[in-house]
C-alpha positions in Angstrom: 298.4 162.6 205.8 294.9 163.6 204.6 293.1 160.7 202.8 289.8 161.1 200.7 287.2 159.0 201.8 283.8 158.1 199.6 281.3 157.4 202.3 277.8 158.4 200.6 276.5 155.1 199.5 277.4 153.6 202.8 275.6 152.2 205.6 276.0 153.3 209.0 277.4 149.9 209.9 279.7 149.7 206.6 280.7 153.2 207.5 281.6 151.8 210.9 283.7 148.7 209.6 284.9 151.1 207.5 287.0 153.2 210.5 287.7 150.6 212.3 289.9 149.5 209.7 292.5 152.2 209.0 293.8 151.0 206.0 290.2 152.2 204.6 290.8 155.6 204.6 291.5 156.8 201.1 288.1 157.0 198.9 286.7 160.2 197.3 284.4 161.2 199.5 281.1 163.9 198.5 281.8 166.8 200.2 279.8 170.3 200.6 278.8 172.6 197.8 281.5 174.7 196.8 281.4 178.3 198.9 280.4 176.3 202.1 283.6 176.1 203.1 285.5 177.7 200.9 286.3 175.4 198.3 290.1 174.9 198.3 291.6 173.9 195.0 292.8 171.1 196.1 289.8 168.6 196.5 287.1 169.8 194.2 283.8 171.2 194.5 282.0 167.3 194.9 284.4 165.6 197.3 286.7 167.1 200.8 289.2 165.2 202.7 288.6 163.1 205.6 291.7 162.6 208.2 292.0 159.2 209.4 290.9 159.2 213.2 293.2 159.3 215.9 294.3 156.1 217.5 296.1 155.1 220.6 297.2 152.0 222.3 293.3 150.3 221.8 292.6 150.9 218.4 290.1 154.2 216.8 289.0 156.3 219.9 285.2 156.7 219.4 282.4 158.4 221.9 281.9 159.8 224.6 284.9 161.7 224.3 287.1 163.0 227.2 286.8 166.6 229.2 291.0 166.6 228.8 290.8 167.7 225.5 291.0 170.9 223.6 291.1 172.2 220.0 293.6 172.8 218.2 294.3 177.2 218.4 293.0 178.6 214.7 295.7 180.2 212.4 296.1 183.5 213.2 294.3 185.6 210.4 296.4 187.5 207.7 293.6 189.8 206.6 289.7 190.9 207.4 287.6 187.4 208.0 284.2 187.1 206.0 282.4 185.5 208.9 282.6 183.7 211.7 282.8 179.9 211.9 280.3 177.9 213.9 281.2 176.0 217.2 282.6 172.1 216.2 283.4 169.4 217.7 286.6 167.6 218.1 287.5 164.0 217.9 289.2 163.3 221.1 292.7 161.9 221.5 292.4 159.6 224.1 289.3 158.6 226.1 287.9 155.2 228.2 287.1 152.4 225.6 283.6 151.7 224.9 281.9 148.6 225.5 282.2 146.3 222.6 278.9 145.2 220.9 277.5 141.8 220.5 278.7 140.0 217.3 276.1 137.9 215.6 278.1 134.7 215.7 277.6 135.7 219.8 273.8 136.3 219.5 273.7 133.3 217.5 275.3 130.7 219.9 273.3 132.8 222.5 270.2 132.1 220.9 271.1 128.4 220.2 272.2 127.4 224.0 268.7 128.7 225.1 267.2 126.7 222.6 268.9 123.7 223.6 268.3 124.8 227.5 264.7 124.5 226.4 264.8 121.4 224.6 266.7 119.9 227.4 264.1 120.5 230.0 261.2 119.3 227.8 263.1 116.0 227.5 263.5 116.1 231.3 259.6 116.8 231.8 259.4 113.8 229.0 261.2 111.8 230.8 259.7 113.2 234.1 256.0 111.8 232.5 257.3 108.6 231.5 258.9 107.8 234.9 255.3 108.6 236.3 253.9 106.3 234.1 255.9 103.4 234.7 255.9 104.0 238.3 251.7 103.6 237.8 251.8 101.1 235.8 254.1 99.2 238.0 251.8 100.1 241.0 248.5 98.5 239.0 250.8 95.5 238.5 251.5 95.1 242.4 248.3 95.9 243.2 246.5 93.1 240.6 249.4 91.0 241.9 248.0 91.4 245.3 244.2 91.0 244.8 245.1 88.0 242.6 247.3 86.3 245.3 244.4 86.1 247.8 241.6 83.6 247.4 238.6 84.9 249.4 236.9 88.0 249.0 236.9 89.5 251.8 240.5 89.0 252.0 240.6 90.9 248.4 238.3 93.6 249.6 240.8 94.3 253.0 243.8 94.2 250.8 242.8 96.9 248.5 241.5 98.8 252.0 245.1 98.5 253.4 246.6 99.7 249.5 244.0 102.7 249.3 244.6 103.3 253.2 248.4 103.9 252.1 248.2 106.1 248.8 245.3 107.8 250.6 248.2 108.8 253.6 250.7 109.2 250.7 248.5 111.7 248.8 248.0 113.7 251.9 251.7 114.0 252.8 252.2 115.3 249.3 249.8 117.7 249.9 251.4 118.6 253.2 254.7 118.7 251.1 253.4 120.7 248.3 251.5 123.3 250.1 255.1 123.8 252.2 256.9 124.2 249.1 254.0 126.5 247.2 254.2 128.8 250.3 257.9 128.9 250.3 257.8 129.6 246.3 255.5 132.1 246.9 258.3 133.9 249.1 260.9 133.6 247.2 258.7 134.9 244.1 258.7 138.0 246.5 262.6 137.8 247.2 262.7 137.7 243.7 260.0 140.8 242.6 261.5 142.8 245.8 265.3 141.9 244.3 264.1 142.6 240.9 262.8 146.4 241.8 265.7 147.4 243.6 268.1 146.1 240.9 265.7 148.4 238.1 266.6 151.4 241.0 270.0 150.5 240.6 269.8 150.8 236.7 267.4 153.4 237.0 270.1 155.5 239.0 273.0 154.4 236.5 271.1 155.4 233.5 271.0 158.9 235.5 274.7 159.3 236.7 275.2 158.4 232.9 273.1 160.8 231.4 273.8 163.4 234.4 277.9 162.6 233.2 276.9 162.9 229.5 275.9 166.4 229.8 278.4 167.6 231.8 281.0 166.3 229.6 278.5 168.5 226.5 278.8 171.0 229.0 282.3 171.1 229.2 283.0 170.8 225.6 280.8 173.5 224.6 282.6 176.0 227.0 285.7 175.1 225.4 284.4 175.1 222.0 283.1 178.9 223.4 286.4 179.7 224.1 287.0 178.5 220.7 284.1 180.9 219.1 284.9 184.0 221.1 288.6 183.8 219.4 286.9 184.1 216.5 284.5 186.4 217.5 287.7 188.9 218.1 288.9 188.2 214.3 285.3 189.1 213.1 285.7 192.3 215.7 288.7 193.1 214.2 288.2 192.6 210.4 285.3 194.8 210.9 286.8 197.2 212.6 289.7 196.9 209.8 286.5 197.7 207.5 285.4 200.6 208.8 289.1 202.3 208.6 289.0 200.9 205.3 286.0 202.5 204.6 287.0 206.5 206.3 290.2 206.1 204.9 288.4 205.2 201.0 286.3 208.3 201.8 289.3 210.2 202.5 290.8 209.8 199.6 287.3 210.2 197.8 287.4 214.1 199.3 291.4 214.5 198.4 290.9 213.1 195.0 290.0 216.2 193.7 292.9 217.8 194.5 295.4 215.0 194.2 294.1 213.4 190.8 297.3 212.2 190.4 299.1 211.6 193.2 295.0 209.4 194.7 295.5 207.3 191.7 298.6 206.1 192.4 297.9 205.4 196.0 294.7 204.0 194.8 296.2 201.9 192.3 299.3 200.8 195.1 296.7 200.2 198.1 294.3 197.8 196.1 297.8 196.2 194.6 297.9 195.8 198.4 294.8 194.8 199.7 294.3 192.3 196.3 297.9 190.5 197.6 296.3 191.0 201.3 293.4 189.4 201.0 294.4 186.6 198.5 296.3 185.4 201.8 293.5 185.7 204.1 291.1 184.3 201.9 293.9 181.4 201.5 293.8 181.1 205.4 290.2 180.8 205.6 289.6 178.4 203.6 292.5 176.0 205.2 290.9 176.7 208.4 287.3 176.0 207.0 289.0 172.8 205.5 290.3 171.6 208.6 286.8 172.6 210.7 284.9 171.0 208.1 286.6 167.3 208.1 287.2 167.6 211.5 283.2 168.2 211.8 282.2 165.3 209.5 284.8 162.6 211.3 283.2 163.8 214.4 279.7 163.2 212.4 280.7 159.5 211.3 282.3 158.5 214.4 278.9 159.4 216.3 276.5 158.0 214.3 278.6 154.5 214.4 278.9 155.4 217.9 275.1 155.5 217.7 274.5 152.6 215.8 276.7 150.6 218.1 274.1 151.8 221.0 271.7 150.8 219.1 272.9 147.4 218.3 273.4 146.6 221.9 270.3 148.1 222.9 268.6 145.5 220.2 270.4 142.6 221.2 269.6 143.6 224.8 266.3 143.7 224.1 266.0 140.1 222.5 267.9 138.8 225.3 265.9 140.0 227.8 262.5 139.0 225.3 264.7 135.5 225.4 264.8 135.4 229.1 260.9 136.9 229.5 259.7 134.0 226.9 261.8 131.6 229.2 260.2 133.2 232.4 256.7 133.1 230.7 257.3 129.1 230.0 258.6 128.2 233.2 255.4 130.0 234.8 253.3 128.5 232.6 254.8 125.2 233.6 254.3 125.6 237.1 250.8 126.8 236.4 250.4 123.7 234.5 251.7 121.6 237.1 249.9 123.2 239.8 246.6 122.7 237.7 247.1 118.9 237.1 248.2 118.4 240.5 244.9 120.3 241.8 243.0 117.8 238.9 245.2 114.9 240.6 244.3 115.8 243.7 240.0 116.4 243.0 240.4 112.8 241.1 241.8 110.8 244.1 238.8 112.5 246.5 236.4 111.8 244.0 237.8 107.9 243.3 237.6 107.8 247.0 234.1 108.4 247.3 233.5 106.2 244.5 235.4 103.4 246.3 233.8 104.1 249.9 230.3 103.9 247.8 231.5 101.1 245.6 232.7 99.1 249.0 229.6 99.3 250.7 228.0 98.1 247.4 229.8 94.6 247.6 229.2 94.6 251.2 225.3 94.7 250.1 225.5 92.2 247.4 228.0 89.9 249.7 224.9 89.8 252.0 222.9 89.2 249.2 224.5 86.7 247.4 224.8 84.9 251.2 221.2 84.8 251.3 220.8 83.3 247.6 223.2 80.8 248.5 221.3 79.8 251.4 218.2 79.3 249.7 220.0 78.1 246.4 219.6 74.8 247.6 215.5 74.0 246.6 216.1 76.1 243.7 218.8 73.9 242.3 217.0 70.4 242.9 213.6 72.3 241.3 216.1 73.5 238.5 217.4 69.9 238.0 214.0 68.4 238.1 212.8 70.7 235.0 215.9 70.2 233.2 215.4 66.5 233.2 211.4 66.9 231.9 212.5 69.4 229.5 215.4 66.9 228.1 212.7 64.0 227.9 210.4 66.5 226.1 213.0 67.4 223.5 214.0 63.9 222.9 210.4 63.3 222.3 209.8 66.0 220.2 213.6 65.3 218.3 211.9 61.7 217.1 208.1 63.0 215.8 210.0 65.9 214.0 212.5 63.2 212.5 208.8 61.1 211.5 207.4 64.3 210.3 210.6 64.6 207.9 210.8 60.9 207.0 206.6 61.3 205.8 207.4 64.7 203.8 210.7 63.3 201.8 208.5 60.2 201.2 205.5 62.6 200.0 207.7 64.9 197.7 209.1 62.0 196.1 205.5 60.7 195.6 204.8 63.8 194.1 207.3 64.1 192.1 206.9 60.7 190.4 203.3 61.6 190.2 204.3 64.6 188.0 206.9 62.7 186.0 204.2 59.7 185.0 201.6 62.8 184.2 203.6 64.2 181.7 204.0 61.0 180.3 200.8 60.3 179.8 200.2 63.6 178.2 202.8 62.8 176.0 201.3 59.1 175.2 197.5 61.0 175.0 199.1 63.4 172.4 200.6 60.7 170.7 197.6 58.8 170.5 195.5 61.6 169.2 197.8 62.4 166.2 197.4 58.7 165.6 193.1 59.3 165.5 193.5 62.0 163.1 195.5 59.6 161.1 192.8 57.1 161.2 189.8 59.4 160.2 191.6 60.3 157.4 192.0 57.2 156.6 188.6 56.4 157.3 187.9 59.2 155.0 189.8 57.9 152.1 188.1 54.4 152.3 184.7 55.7 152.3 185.7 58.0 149.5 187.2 55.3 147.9 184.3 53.1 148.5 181.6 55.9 147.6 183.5 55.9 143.5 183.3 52.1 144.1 179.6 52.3 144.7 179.7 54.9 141.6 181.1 52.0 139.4 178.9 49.4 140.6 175.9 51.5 139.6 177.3 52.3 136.6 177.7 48.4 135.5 174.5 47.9 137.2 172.9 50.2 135.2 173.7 48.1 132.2 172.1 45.4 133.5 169.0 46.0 135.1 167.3 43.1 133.8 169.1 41.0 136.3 166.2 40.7 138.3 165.4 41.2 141.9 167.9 38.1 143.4 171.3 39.7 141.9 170.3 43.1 143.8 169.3 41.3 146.9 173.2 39.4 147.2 174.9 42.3 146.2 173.1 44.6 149.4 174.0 41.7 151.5 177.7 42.3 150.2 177.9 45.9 151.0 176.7 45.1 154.1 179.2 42.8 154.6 181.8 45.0 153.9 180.4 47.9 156.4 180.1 45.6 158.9 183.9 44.3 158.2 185.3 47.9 158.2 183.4 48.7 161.4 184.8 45.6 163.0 188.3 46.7 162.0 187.7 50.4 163.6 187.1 48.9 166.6 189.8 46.2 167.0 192.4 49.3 165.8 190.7 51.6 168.8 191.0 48.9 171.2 194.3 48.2 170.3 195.6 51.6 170.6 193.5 51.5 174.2 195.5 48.4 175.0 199.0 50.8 175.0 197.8 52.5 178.3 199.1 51.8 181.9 197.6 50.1 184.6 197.7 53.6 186.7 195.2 55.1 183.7 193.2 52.5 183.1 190.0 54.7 184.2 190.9 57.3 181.7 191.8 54.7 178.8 188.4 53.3 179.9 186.3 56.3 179.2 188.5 57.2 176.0 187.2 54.1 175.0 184.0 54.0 175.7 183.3 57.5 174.4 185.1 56.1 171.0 182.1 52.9 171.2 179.8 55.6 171.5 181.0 57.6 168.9 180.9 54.3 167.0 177.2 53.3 167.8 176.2 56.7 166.8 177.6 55.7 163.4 176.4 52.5 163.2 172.5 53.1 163.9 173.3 56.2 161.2 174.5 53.3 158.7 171.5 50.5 159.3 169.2 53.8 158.8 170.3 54.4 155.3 170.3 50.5 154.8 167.0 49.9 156.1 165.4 52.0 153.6 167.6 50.3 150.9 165.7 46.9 152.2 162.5 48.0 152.1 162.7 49.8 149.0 164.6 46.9 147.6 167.6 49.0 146.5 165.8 50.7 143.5 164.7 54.1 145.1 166.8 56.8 145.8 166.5 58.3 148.9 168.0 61.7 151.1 169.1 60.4 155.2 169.7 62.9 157.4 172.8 61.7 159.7 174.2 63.7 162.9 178.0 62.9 163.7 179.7 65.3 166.4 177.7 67.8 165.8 177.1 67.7 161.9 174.4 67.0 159.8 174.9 65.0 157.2 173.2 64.1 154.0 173.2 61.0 152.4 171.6 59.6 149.1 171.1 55.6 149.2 170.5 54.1 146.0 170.5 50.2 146.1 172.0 50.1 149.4 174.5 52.4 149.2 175.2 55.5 151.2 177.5 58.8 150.3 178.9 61.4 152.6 
C-alpha cells in the first residue's frame, strides 16, 4: 500500500536511516506543483505518495541496479494523451548487495587501536633507550671496575687499550651488520614500491571494469527505458492523429451546419457529451500513470543519493584510513631516519673519541717519561726543599716571638695612653675647679677692700674731729693700717698656697708655675700698695694724693689720704 513520506527537512543520511527502516514509510511528503504531474485528488497539490521500496531476502535493494529488470507496461490509454512522459528509472527488484559502510563505533575503535599501536611502540623505543642506557652505564661500571683493580699505570693504560681494542672491533661489526641490513632494507623498500605500483594497476584496472560495467548497465537501462518511451511515443502518434480526425471531422460538421442546423446540434451536443465522458477517463489515466512515474522517479531519486552518500562515506573513511596508515608510514620513516642519523652521530663520535684517545695515550706516554725524569732528579730537589723548609720554620718562629714583643709593648703603650688621658681630664676638671674657687676669692678680696675703703671713710671721718691729736696718734694709726695690709696679704698667700697644695705629684710643674704666676701677680700688688704708702710716710698722712696703679692690665687710681688707699 502507498504511504506518504515527508522527506524535505531531511538529511541525506536521515533520509537513508529513514529507508532502511521500513516501518518509516508513512510521512506527508512535499511533492511537485500541481499540473506537473497531474495532480490527482487524492494527495494534494503540496505532498505525492512515496511506495515503500522493494525488499527481498537482504533487506531494501539499493544501487547499482540489475540489467534483469524491466518496467512495469503503462496502462493502455482510454483517450488522446497531452504529452509524452520522460524516460525514468526503476527501482530494481533484486540486485547484488552493496558493500556495507563503515559505522563510526568501527572508525572509532579503528582509530583507537592505531593509537594504541603507536603508543605501544614509543614505549618499546622507551624502553629500547633505557636498556641502552643501563647497558652503558653498566659498561662504565666494568670498565672503572677494571682500571680501579690494577695498581700500576701502565697496567691501567693496557687495560683500557684491550677494552677500547674490543668496542672498537664491536663498533665495526655493527657497522658490517648495519650496512648488510640498510642494503637489504633498501631492497625490500623496492619490493615494496614495485608491489605497491602493481597493486595501484590492479585498482587502477578495477576502478575501470567498474566504471566500464556501470555504464553498460546505464546503457542497458536506457534502451529499455527506450523501449518504454517509444510506447509512448505511439500513444502521442495516435492521440494526435485522433486530433486531426477530430479536427476534419469538426470542420465537417462546420460546412454541414448550415444545412443541418438542427440535426449538427444534436450531434454536436451528443459528441462533446462524448468526448467530455472520453476524456475525463483519459485524463483520469494519465494522471495515475504520472502518479506512479513520478514516486517511482523520486524513490529512485532517494535511494541514489543515499546510495551516494554511502560512497561517499566509505570513500571518507577510506581516505582517513589510508591518511592513518600514511602518518604511520611517515613516523616509522622518520624513525628510521632518526635512527640512521644517531647511529651515523654514534658512529662520527666513537672515530672522533678514538682519535682523542690515540692523542690522549701518547700524551701520558710523554708525561710518563716526564715525570720518570723528575723523579730521577727529585732526589736534590727534595733535600734542597727540606733544607729551606727548616730555615724558613726557624725564621717564622723568630719572627712569631718579636711580633708577640711588638704586641706586648703596644697593649702596654695604649694602656699608658689611656691612663694618660683619664688623669688629663682630671686635672682639667681640678684646674676648673680651682679657678671657680679664684673668682670666689677676688670677690672676696673685693668685698674686704670695699669694706675696708668705708672703714678708712669712718676713720677719717672721726679723725676729722680730732685733728688736734697731734702728729704721734697719726703715726701709730699708719703703722696699723699697715699692719692690717700686710696681714691680709699674708692670708692671700697662705689661701693660694693652700689651694696649690691640692695638686698631684704628676703636675707639680704646672701647680709650680700657677703659683708662681699668682706670687707675681701678688708682688705686682704689693710694690703698688708700699707706693701709695710711701707717699703717706713722707707726707705724714696729711696730704692727699692721686697713684697711678697697673694690675692685669688696668690702670688704677688711687687717692691716699693719711695712709690710706681706695680702688
Amino acid at each position: 500500500m502507498a504511504t506518504v513520506v515527508n522527506t524535505s527537512s531531511m538529511s541525506s543520511a536521515q533520509r537513508y536511516a529513514l529507508l532502511r527502516t521500513p516501518t518509516s514509510f508513512g510521512h506527508p511528503v512535499p511533492g511537485p506543483p500541481a499540473g506537473a504531474g497531474g495532480g490527482g485528488a487524492e494527495s494534494g497539490p503540496g505532498t505525492f505518495e512515496v511506495l515503500a521500496p522493494p525488499t527481498d531476502d537482504h533487506g531494501p535493494v539499493s544501487e547499482p541496479p540489475s540489467s534483469n529488470t524491466t518496467p512495469p507496461p503503462p496502462a493502455a490509454p482510454a483517450g488522446p494523451i497531452q504529452g509524452p512522459a520522460p524516460p525514468h528509472k526503476k527501482t530494481p527488484n533484486a540486485g547484488p548487495k552493496p558493500k556495507k559502510p563503515l559505522d563510526r563505533m568501527e572508525v572509532n575503535n579503528l582509530l583507537t587501536a592505531k593509537i594504541s599501536q603507536l603508543e605501544t611502540d614509543a614505549s618499546l623505543e622507551e624502553e629500547e633507550e633505557k636498556a641502552i642506557s643501563r647497558a652503558v652505564r653498566r659498561a662504565n661500571k666494568e670498565l672503572a671496575e677494571l682500571v680501579s683493580s690494577r695498581e700500576d699505570h701502565l697496567a691501567k693504560v693496557d687495560a683500557i687499550q684491550n677494552k677500547y681494542s674490543e668496542l672498537l672491533y664491536e663498533m665495526k661489526r655493527l657497522e658490517r651488520d648495519y650496512t648488510k641490513s640498510r642494503k637489504r632494507a633498501d631492497q625490500l623498500q623496492k619490493e615494496k614500491d614495485h608491489s605497491r605500483s602493481e597493486m595501484q594497476k590492479a585498482v587502477s584496472m578495477k576502478h575501470k571494469l567498474e566504471t566500464l560495467c556501470r555504464e553498460l548497465q546505464k546503457e542497458n537501462k536506457r534502451i529499455k527505458n527506450w523501449t518504454n518511451y517509444s510506447e509512448i511515443t505511439e500513444l502521442q502518434e495516435t492521440q494526435d492523429e485522433s486530433k486531426k480526425l477530430a479536427q476534419n471531422e469538426q470542420q465537417k460538421r462546420e460546412e454541414l451546419s448550415n444545412k443541418f442546423e438542427n440535426t449538427i446540434m444534436e450531434i454536436k451536443t451528443r459528441m462533446e457529451e462524448e468526448n467530455d465522458s472520453g476524456s475525463r477517463k483519459v485524463d483520469a489515466g494519465v494522471d495515475e500513470l504520472f502518479k506512479a512515474k513520478f514516486r517511482s522517479l523520486v524513490d529512485q531519486y532517494e535511494l541514489r543519493e543515499l546510495h551516494c552518500y554511502s560512497l561517499i562515506r566509505t570513500k571518507e573513511l577510506e581516505v582517513q584510513w589510508n591518511l592513518a596508515r600514511y602518518e604511520q608510514q611517515r613516523k616509522q620513516a622518520e624513525q628510521e631516519a632518526h635512527r640512521a642519523k644517531a647511529l651515523h652521530a654514534q658512529v662520527s663520535t666513537f672515530s672522533q673519541t678514538e682519535t682523542e684517545l690515540r692523542s690522549q695515550l701518547n700524551i701520558y706516554v710523554e708525561k710518563f717519561k716526564q715525570v720518570e725524569d723528575t723523579l730521577n732528579n727529585s732526589n736534590d730537589l727534595f733535600l734542597t726543599f727540606r733544607k729551606e723548609m727548616e730555615e724558613m720554620s726557624k725564621k717564622t718562629k723568630r719572627l712569631e716571638k718579636e711580633n708577640l714583643t711588638l704586641s706586648r709593648k703596644s697593649e702596654t703603650t695604649n694602656r699608658n695612653l689611656l691612663k694618660m688621658a683619664e688623669e688629663r681630664t682630671k686635672h682639667q676638671k681640678e684646674l676648673e675647679i680651682l679657678r671657680k674657687k679664684n673668682s670666689k676669692l677676688e670677690n672676696l678680696c673685693r668685698a674686704l677692700q670695699a669694706e675696708r675703703t668705708t672703714l678708712d671713710t669712718k676713720l677719717r671721718d672721726r679723725e676729722g674731729g680730732g685733728r688736734g691729736g697731734g702728729a704721734g696718734g697719726s703715726g701709730e694709726r699708719g703703722e696699723l693700717l699697715e699692719q692690717e695690709e700686710e696681714e691680709e696679704d699674708d692670708s692671700e698667700g697662705n689661701s693660694e698656697y693652700e689651694e696649690s697644695d691640692g695638686y698631684d705629684d704628676d703636675d707639680a710643674s704646672e701647680d709650680g708655675s700657677e703659683a708662681e704666676e699668682g706670687e707675681d701677680d701678688t708682688e705686682d700688688e704689693n710694690p703698688q700698695e708700699t707706693k701709695t704708702v710711701a707717699p703717706h710716710k713722707a707726707t705724714g698722712g696729711n696730704q692727699k694724693s692721686p697713684q697711678h696703679t697697673r694690675k692685669n692690665g688696668v690702670e688704677k687710681v688711687y687717692q691716699t689720704a693719711n695712709g690710706v688707699h681706695a680702688d
